[in-house]
N, C-alpha and C positions, 0 to 999 in steps of 0.2 A: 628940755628933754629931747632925746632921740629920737626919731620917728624910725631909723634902721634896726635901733634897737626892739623895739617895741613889734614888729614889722615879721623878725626873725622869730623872735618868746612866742611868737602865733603860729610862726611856721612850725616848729621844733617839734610839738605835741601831734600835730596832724602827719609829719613825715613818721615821726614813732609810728603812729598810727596804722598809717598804709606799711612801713618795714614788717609791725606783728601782723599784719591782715594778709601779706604777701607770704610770708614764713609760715602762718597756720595753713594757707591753701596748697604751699605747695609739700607742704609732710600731710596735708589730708589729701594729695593725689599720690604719692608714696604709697601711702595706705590703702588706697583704690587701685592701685596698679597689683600690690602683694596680695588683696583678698583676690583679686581678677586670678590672678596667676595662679593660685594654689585651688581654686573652682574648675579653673582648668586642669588641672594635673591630678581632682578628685573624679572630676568627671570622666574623665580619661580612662582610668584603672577600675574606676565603676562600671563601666561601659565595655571594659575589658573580658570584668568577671560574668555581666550578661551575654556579652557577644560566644566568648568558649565553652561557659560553663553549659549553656544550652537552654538558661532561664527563659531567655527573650533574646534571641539572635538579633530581631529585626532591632528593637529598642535599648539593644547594645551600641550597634555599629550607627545608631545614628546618634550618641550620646558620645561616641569615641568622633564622630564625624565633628561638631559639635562643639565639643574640645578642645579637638585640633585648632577650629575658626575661633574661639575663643579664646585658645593661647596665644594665635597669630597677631590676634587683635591687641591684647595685652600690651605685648612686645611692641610692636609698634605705638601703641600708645608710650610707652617708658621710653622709647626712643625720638620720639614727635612729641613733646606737651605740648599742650594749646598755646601757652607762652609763647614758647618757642618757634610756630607757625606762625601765630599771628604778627610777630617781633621782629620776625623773618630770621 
């Protein structure tokens, strides 16, 4: 019998392994990045309607503040994954 063969039949299930382990985290950072983004862009217009409408000026413009650092973040995060820093 084989020893190469035998060798591989043990690799083959562990590489599947890490391939579906690799592909579920990186559509569950997809998924992190579009709730990030759309929290930002609720926050933003929420913040909008306290900042004008005269609800709460102060606890408007620091949720429109907020936001902004929040989208910026986002973006940079979809643009830098962790992968991709640490991978160089």
């Amino acid at each position: 019998m084989d020893k190469t063969l035998i060798f591989q039949g043990s690799q083959l299930p562990l590489q599947q392994l890490l391939e579906q382990l690799t592909y579920y985290l990186i559509t569950g950072w997809g998924i992190v990045i579009l709730i990030g983004t759309f929290a930002a862009a609720l926050l933003i217009a929420i913040g909008f309607i306290y900042w004008f409408s005269g609800i709460d000026p102060k606890k408007g413009k620091n949720m429109v503040i907020g936001g902004v650092i929040l989208f910026i973040a986002m973006q940079w995060l979809a643009f830098n994954p962790p992968w991709q820093v640490i991978l160089g």
